[in-house]
C-alpha positions, 0 to 999 in steps of 0.5 A: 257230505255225499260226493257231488258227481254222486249226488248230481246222477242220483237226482231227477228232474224233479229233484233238481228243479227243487234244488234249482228254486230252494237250494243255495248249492244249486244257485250256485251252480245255475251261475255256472251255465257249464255246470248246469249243463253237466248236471242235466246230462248225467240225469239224461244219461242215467235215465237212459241208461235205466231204460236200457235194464228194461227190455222193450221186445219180447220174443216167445218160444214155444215149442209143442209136445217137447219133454223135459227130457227131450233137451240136454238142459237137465242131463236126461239125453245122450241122443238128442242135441240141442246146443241152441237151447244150451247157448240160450240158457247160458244168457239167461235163466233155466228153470228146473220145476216148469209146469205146463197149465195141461197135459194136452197143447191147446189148454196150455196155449190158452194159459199162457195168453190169459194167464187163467188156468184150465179149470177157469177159463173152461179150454181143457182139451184140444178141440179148437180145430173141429166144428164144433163151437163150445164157449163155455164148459159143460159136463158131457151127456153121459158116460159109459156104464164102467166109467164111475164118472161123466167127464166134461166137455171143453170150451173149444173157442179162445174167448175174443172177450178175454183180455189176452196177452197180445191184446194188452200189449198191442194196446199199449202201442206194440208191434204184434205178430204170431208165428206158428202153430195156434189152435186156439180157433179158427176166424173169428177166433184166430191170432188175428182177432186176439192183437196179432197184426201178423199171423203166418201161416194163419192155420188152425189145425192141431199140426203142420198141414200135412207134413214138416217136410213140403209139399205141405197142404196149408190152403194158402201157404206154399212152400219156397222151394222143394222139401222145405222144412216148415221150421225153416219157413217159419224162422224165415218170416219170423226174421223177416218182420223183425228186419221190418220193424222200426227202431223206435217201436217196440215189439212183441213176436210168438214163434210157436213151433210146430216141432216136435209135434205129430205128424213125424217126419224131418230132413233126410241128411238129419235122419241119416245123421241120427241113424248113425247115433242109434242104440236100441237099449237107450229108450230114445233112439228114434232118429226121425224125432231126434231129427225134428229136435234138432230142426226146433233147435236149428230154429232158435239158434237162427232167431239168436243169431238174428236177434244179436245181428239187429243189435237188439239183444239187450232189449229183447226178452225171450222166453223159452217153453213148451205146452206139455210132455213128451208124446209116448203113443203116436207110432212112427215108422224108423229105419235101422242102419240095416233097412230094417223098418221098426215101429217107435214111440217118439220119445222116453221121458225118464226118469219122468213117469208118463208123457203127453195126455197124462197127469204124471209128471212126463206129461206136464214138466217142461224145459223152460228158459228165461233170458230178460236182461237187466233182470236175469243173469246170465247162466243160472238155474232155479228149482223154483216151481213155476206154470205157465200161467205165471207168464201173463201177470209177469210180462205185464208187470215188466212192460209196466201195463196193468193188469185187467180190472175185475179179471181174475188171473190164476198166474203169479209175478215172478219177476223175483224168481227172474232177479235171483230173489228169494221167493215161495213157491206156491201152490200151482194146479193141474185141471184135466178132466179127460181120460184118453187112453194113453200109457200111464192114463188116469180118470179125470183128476186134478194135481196140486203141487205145493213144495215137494208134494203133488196130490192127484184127486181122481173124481170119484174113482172111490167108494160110495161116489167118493174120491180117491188119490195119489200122492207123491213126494216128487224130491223123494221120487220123481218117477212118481212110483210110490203112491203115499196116500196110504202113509200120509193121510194127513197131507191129502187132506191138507192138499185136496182142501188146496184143489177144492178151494180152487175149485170153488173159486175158479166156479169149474165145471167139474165130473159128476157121479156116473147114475148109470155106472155099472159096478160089473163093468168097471175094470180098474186094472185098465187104469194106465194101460192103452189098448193093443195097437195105440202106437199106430201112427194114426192113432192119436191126432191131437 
């Protein structure tokens, strides 16, 4: 027979009232009223100590244009530091293959809060900030005569129609808030129309509002004080409302940095700091950038520190993440030790090829750490392929809300991938059918991955309006500089027949043959340079 004290804890209610009706052994023990008291505290003990595991808050970190190589997570940095995100990896999960859903901030943003890729819910471009209301894809009126295709047009409203994230989880009695950078739309298409009870600063441009350091130029949001540092400000509310929430209510709070996003400035004693770091040999020596990665992280350790303080750690979720690459092309001006003034790109994402705006894998692959307790362990590293897709169907699944009826959802649950489980990558999907002419462009194009493979399909960059293809094994060759299309005929097939069933189920608007391409004009050795002068830093605004 199974020890008593054993068996009575491993028993619930329900159980016990059977036993209490049937069972002779539980008769016995309803004669002792002591006993009975005992058995009904272990249940209420173990069910307690069962709701603990789960945590009821969630709290997500996304930083916005972060590379991969940007943190010292993956041993690419020696100028950067980033001693928060090692303190937050050391309580949770850090994951070594995270994909951003696109390139470019506001399609990844829309990703995570619909857990639909780019390709399906049409926000394939970060356009949310102009006038212009898009709410459903269409192909672009025309294209230029060297282009072989005509690009689409991206959605540039985040649907209220959508059963997005915070929605869902303020329904199921959640306190909501969004801290941040947005960018998703303006009212009525603001935090404040998609669940979020609280949205600071409530601004939907693309960047801070005008500058990091104050003053600022958000319309109704000053500054507390002189040069105050919006990450600063933004912790400062996030804290705030995490001091106003009540014990027995959970939460689910978004602080989406800013940082490290243009326009490029950061406190002085850090840039000072930094300039004494510099070597001009190592591709990463901006000191004004490597100032705003320290204020993120400042950011989060300040959250952590609260999060501990409140004694809510053990039921606060916090996820780690950014939107996309690393931004190579924005210039920002940097002063040597000397005085000396020098034009920079912000970042280097080697090894990783290409950065922000670009389909290699510098423009997509993303620091990423997962702290769920109960479910992850502390101080582990996965190589499992995961986007940001796959957010939405897990946290729903880990609150226990279902999942939206007739919604089709592009993410996967990896809630075993969080449990130390075994579990099969699948096949993850890039859409970005834009060509900004950043180092390491590509036409239109979509990239599979699945295992060590990516397959990039450029549309219709063939012969006779068919089209062409990069592949790389990304295990072999990280930098993404041997393209084996040629090699392995066999695997393209295999992988583009991935990208068109997507397609075809996701029902995308996708480029379409140019009718008045000019084959004299098409200049394909143009493929992947920028054009003289792109590191200006008024170049690229979004």
């Amino acid at each position: 027979m199974k020890n008593t004290s054993t068996y009575l804890v491993n028993i619930n209610l329900k159980d016990m009232l059977s036993l209490i009706k049937n069972n002779k052994m539980a008769l016995n023990y309803t004669r002792n009223r002591f006993a009975l008291a005992v058995v009904f505290l272990l249940i209420l003990f173990k069910a307690q100590a069962q709701g603990n595991k789960q945590p009821k808050n969630i709290i997500f970190i996304l930083a916005d244009d972060l590379g991969w190589s940007d943190v010292t997570l993956y041993g690419n940095t020696d100028f950067y530091e980033t001693p928060n995100l090692e303190r937050l990896a050391a309580k949770g999960l850090t994951f070594t293959h995270a994909y951003a859903a696109s390139p470019l901030c506001s399609p990844t943003r829309a990703s995570i809060l619909t857990g639909q890729n780019p390709s399906r819910n049409g926000i394939t471009a970060p356009t949310a900030h102009t006038d212009q209301l898009i709410l459903k894809a269409q192909v672009a009126p025309n294209a230029s005569p060297s282009s072989k295709a005509i690009i689409t047009q991206s959605v540039s409203r985040l649907d209220t129609q959508l059963p997005t994230l915070g929605k869902l989880i303020k329904s199921a009695g959640y306190s909501t808030a969004h801290f941040g950078k947005w960018h998703l739309g303006k009212e009525p298409y603001s935090p404040l129309e998609h669940g979020y009870e609280v949205d600071i600063p409530h601004w939907p441009g693309p960047g801070p509002a005008g500058s990091f350091v104050a003053p600022w130029k958000f319309p109704n949001f000053t500054e507390n004080y002189p040069q105050e540092h919006i990450e600063d400000r933004m912790t400062d509310e996030a804290i705030l409302w995490l001091r106003e929430q009540q014990k027995d209510k959970p939460f689910y709070m978004n602080y989406w940095q800013f940082s490290v996003h243009a326009p490029f400035d950061a406190k002085q004693g850090l840039i000072e700091y930094y300039q004494t770091k510099m070597d001009l040999n190592d591709p990463q020596h901006s000191p004004t950038y490597a100032a705003m990665v320290h204020s993120m992280d400042q950011a989060v350790g300040r959250l952590l520190d609260e999060v501990e303080r409140l004694g809510i750690a053990d039921e606060t979720a916090i996820i780690f993440f950014s939107d996309n690459g690393g931004n190579m092309y924005n210039g920002l001006v940097d002063e040597l030790p000397s005085g000396e003034k020098i034009l920079n790109p912000p970042t280097s994402n080697a090894p990783l090829r290409g950065g922000k705006a670009t389909m290699y894998e510098g423009g997509i692959r993303v620091p990423c750490i997962v702290v769920w307790p109960g479910l992850t362990q502390p101080g582990t590293r996965t190589d499992v392929t995961i986007q940001s897709t796959d957010f939405y169907p897990t946290i729903l699944k880990q609150l226990g809300i279902s999942l939206p009826s007739n919604y089709a959802i592009d993410g996967h649950d990896i809630s075993p991938v969080l449990k130390g489980e075994e579990y099969e990558s699948q096949p993850i999907f890039t859409y970005f059918p834009h060509t900004p002419k950043v180092p390491d462009w590509l036409p239109a194009s979509m990239a599979v991955h699945s295992g060590d493979w990516k397959l990039i399909r450029l549309f219709y960059e063939g012969e006779n309006e068919k089209h062409d293809y990069r592949l790389y094994n990304i295990k072999w060759d990280i930098s993404e500089s041997n393209n084996l299309s040629s090699l392995f005929p066999e695997k393209v097939i295999e992988l583009d027949a991935l990208i068109e069933a997507h397609l075809q189920d996701a029902n995308t608007v996708t480029p379409i043959p140019n009718p008045s391409f000019d084959p004299s004009k098409y200049r394909p050795q143009d493929i992947g340079v920028p054009p003289i002068g792109l590191h200006n830093a008024d170049a690229i605004k979004k």
